[in-house]
RONULO-334943 format. One record per residue (C-alpha): residue in three letters; x, y, z. Coordinates in steps of 0.2 Angstrom, whole numbers, padded with zeros to 4 digits, always signed. Layout:
N
alaXYZ/...
This chain:
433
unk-0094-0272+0736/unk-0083-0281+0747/unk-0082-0298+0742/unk-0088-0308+0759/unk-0103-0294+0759/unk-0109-0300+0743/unk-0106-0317+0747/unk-0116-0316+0762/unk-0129-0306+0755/unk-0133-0321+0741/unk-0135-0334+0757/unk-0150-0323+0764/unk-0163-0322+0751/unk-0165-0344+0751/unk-0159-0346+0772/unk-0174-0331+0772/unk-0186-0344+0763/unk-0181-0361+0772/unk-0185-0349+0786/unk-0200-0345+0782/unk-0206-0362+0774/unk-0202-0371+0791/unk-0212-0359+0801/unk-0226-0359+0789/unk-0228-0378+0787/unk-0219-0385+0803/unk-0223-0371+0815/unk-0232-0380+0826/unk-0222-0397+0826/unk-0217-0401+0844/unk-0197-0403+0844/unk-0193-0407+0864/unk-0202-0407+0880/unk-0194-0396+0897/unk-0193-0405+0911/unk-0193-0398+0928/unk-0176-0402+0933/unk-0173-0392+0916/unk-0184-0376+0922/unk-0173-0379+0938/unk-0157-0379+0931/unk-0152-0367+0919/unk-0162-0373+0905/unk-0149-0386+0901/unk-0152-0395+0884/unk-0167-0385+0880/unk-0170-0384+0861/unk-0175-0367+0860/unk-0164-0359+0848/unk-0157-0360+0832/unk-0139-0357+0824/unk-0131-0363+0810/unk-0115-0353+0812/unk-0109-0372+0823/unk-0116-0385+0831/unk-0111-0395+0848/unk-0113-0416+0849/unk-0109-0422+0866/unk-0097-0436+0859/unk-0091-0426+0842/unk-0085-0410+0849/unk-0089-0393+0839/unk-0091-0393+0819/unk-0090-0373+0813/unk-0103-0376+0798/unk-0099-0392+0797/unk-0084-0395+0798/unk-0073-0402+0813/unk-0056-0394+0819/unk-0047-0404+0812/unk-0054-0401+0795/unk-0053-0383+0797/unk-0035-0385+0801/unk-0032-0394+0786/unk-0043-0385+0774/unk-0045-0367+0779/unk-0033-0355+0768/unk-0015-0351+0779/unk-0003-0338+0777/unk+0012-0343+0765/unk+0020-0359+0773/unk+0008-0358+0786/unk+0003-0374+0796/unk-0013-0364+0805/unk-0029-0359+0798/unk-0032-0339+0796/unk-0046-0333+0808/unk-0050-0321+0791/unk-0054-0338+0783/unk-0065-0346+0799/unk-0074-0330+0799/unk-0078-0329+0780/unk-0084-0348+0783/unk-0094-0344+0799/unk-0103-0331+0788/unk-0107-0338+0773/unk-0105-0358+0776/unk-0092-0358+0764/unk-0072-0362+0763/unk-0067-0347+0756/unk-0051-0348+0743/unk-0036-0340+0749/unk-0039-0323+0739/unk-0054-0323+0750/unk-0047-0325+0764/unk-0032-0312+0760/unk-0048-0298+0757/unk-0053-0301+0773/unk-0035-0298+0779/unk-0036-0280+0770/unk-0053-0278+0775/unk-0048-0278+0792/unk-0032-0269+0790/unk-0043-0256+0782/unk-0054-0254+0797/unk-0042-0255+0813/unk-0039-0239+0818/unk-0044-0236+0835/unk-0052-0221+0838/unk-0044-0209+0851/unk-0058-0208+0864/unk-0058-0228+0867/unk-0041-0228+0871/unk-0044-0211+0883/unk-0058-0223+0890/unk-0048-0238+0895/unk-0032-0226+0899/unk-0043-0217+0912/unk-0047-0234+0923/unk-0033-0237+0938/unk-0021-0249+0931/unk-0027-0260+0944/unk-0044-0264+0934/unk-0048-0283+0927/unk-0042-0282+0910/unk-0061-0288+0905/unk-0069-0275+0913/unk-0056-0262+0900/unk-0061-0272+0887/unk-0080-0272+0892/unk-0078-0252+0894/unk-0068-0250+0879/unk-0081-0258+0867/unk-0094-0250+0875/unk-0084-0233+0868/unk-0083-0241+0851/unk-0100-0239+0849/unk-0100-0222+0843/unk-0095-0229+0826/unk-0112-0241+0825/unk-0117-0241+0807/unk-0132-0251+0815/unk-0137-0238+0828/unk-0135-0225+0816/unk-0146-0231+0801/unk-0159-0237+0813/unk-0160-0219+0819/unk-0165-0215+0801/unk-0176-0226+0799/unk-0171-0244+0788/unk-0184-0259+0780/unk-0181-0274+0793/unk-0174-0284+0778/unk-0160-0271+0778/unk-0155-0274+0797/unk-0140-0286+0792/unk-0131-0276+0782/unk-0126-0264+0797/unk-0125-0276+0808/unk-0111-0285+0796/unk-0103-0267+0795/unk-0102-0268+0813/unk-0097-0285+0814/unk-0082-0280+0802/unk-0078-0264+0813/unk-0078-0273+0827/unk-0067-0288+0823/unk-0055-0276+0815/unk-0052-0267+0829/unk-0054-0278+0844/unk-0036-0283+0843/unk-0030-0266+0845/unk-0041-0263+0860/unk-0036-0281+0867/unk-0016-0276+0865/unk-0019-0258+0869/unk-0025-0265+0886/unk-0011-0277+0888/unk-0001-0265+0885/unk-0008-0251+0895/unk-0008-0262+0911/unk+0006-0275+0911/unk+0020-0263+0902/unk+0017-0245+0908/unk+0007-0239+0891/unk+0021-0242+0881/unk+0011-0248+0865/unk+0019-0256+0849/unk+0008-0250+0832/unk+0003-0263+0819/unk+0014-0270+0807/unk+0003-0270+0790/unk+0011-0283+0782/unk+0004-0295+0795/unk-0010-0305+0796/unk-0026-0302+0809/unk-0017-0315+0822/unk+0001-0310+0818/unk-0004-0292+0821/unk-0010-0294+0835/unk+0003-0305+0843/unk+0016-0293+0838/unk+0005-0280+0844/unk+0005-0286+0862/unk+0025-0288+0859/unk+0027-0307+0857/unk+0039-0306+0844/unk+0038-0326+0842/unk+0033-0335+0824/unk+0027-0351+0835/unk+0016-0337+0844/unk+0010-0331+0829/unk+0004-0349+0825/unk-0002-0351+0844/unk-0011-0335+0839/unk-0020-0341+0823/unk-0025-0358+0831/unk-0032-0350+0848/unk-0043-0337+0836/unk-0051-0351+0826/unk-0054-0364+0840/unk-0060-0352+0853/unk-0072-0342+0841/unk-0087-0351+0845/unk-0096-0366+0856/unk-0114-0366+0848/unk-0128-0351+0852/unk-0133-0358+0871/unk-0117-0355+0880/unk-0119-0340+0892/unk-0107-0326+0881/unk-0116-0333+0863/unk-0135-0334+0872/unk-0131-0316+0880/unk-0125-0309+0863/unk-0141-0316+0855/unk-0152-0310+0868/unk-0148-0292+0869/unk-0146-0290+0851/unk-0164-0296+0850/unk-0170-0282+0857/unk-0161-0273+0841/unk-0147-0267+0854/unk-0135-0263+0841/unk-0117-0277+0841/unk-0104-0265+0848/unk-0118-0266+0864/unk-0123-0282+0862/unk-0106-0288+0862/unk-0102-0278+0876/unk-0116-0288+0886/unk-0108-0307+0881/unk-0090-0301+0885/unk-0097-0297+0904/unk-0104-0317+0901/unk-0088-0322+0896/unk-0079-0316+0911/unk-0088-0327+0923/unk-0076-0342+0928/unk-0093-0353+0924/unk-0088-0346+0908/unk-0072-0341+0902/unk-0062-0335+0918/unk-0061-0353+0920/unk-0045-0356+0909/unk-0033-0341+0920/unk-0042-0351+0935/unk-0036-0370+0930/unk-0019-0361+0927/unk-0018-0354+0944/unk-0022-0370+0951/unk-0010-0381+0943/unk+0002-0369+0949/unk-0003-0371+0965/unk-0003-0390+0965/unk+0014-0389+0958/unk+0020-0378+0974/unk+0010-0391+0985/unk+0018-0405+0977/unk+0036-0395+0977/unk+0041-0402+0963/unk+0042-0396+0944/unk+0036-0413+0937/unk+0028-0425+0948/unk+0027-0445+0945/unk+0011-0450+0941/unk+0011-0459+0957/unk+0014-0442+0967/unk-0001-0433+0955/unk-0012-0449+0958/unk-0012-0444+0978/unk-0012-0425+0974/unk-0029-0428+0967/unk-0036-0438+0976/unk-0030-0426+0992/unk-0042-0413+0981/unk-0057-0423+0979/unk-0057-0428+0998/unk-0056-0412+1003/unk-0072-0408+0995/unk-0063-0396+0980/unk-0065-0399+0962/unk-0053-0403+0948/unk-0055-0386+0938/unk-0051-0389+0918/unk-0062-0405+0916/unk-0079-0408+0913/unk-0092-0401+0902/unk-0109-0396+0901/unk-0113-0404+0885/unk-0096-0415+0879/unk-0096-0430+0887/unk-0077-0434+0877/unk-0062-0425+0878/unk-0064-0409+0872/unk-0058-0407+0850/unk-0052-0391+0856/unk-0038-0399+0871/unk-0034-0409+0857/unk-0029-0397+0845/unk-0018-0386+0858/unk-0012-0403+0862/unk-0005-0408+0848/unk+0002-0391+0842/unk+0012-0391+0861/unk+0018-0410+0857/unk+0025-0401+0840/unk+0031-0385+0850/unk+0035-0388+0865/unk+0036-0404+0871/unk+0049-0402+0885/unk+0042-0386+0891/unk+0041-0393+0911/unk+0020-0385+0914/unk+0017-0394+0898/unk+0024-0408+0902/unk+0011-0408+0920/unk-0004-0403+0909/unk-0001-0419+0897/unk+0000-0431+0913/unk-0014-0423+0921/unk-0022-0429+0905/unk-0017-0445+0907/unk-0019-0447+0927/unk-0034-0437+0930/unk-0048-0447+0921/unk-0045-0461+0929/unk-0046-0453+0947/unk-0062-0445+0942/unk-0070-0460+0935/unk-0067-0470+0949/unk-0074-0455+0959/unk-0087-0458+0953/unk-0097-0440+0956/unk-0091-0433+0937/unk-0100-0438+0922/unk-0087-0432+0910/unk-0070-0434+0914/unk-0061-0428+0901/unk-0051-0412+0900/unk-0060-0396+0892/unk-0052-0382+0881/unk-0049-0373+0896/unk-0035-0385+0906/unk-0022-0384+0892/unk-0021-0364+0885/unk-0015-0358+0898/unk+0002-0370+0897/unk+0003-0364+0880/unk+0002-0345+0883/unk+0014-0346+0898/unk+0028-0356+0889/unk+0027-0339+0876/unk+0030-0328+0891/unk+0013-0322+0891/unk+0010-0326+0909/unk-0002-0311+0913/unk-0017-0324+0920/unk-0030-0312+0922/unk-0030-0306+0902/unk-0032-0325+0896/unk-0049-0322+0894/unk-0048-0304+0883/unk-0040-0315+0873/unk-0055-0326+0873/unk-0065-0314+0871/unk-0056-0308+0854/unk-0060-0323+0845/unk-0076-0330+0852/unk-0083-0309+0846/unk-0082-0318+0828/unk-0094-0333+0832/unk-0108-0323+0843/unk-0106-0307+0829/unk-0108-0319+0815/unk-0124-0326+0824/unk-0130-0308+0827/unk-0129-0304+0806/unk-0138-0319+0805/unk-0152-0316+0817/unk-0156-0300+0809/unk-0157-0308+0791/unk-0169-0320+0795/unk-0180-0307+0805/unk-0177-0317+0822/unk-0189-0308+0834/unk-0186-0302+0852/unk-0185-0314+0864/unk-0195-0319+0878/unk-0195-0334+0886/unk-0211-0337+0901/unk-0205-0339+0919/unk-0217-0350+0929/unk-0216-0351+0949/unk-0214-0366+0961/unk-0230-0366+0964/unk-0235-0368+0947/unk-0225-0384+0946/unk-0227-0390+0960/unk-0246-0389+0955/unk-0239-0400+0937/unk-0231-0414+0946/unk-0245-0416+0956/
């Protein structure tokens, strides 16, 4: 048996009886209270849900089972003379909770390998769309094609214990994360460079492949590629593409389909448009200012010009960080090691310095720190990968390995459908009463 399989498969029989225990014993122990302003809006830091896959503190940043970005960077296994972590490594830990070693992490990398090819009628299907169609709705469409290869869909239709559901749901999970970036660079491909596709090199790794795939031949790329997988992978279960992943898998929707479902969550620019949207308009407030790199004096006034006129800063701000967000950080200090005279980076790190303070001042943003979202873009573009719109396929690559690892657990632990009650405004009308 494939070694993360067997792994995983030891964590589910005592995570099945914690379970259990703290259902029997605690069930009916009251955890938070919902307020109205929280029925009102969006449920915002209602405890309703449980993931152990990572967690989310306001003034920590994300810990993926545990363990900060910084830690992963450091501690997860690399390819030879590598100075980033292996997303094969982060989704061995994401699934079992533990570092795996580094001939763990290499299985994964065959694993993978073993599984990629792309069969011919996904590609038919994103080929047929106009070349003009958003890149996430060829993704969206492409991984609703993969479905015919649902291990999950197929043994359900046979008929399978409810304690079996995991282990074809982590079949899918592996299928899908195998052969997600082919899709993602078949699409890049398809649409930006008249079809003209490059075929995997096997003696690559998942993100090496993929970037050499798209056609970045670049070894800092390939490092870009490694980092962006592992810190994009996953933001806790309640943001929109995690909670929709979760959602419609709790109906028993099979992970190609339930995947499909948080990539369409993903591309909202609530969600993860936002990062080609905060590139577009740095661009334009480097056209407005009609200079390359402003002083901070002339970025000072820029902003405030925004801000007056009623617009927002896009790119900083969170709904649940109130600190700059671990993620900026990290794509921060790989640019400062990179590309530190690259002329948008060098505007992205004094909007990091300049914008704060205008915020704070203000006065009408309760965090005003920059977010994942303001710096990747700088990053991506620096490596000629200036093709805004497909910024959040690649998004949507990694964060597949968080929500799917999510979904293997959710069906190991028996999690039920999920149905939350919807009250009316005259219902709470009558409770404040």
């Amino acid at each position: 048996m494939f070694s993360l399989k067997s792994a995983l498969a030891e964590k589910i029989g005592p995570m099945r009886e914690r379970v259990a225990s703290l259902r029997k014993e605690h069930g009916d122990k009251v955890i938070g209270e919902v307020t109205v302003a929280q029925a009102l809006g969006g449920m915002r830091s209602v405890k309703c849900m449980v993931s152990d896959i990572s967690a989310l503190d306001p003034l920590e940043g994300i810990r993926f089972r545990g363990l900060t970005i910084p830690e992963c960077r450091e501690r997860l296994p690399k390819v030879p003379n590598g100075t980033e972590p292996l997303p094969e490594a982060l989704l061995w830990l994401l699934m079992t909770g533990d570092v795996p070693s580094q001939e763990q992490a290499d299985e994964v990398t065959a694993e993978l390998r073993k599984r990629s090819e792309l069969p011919d009628h996904v590609r038919k299907a994103v080929d047929s769309l106009p070349v003009d169609t958003h890149p996430m709705t060829m993704l969206t469409v492409g991984i609703g094609a993969m479905q015919t290869e649902s291990e999950f869909a197929k043994r359900y239709q046979q008929g399978m214990r409810k304690e079996e559901y995991w282990e074809p749901a982590f079949e899918d999970t592996m299928t899908i994360m195998a052969q997600l970036p082919v899709l993602a660079s078949h699409i890049y491909r398809h649409k930006y460079f008249d079809g003209k596709h490059i075929g995997p090199d096997e003696s690559l790794d998942w993100a090496g492949n993929f970037a050499h795939m798209m056609g970045v031949e670049n070894a800092n790329f390939k490092k870009l590629m490694r980092l962006y997988m592992v810190i994009h992978s996953d933001h806790e279960a309640g943001n929109v593409s995690a909670h929709t992943t979760h959602l419609v898998g709790s109906a028993l929707t099979d992970p190609f389909l339930s995947l499909a479902a948080g990539i369409n969550g993903l591309a909202g620019p609530l969600h993860g448009l936002a990062n080609q949207e905060v590139l577009r308009w740095i661009q334009n407030l480097r056209e407005q200012m009609g200079v390359e790199v402003p002083t901070e004096e002339q970025l000072e006034k820029a902003l405030w010009d925004t801000l007056n006129a009623g617009q927002v800063i896009p790119g900083f701000g969170h709904a649940v960080l109130r600190k700059t967000d671990p993620r900026y950080m990290a794509q921060r200090e790989f640019a400062l090691e990179y590309l530190p005279e690259d002329p948008l980076f060098k505007l992205v790190s004094m909007l990091f310095n300049v914008a704060p303070r205008v915020l704070s001042e203000h006065g009408k943003t309760k965090n005003p720190w920059p977010n994942v979202d303001s710096h990747s873009g700088c990053l991506l573009v620096h490596f000629g990968v200036d093709q805004y719109d497909f910024y959040t396929v690649l998004f949507g690559v990694s964060r597949a390995m968080g929500v799917l690892c999510n979904l293997v657990w959710s069906r190991a632990l028996g999690f039920p459908l999920e149905r939350p009650k919807s009250v009316t405004t005259d219902w709470l009308l009558e409770q404040v009463k």
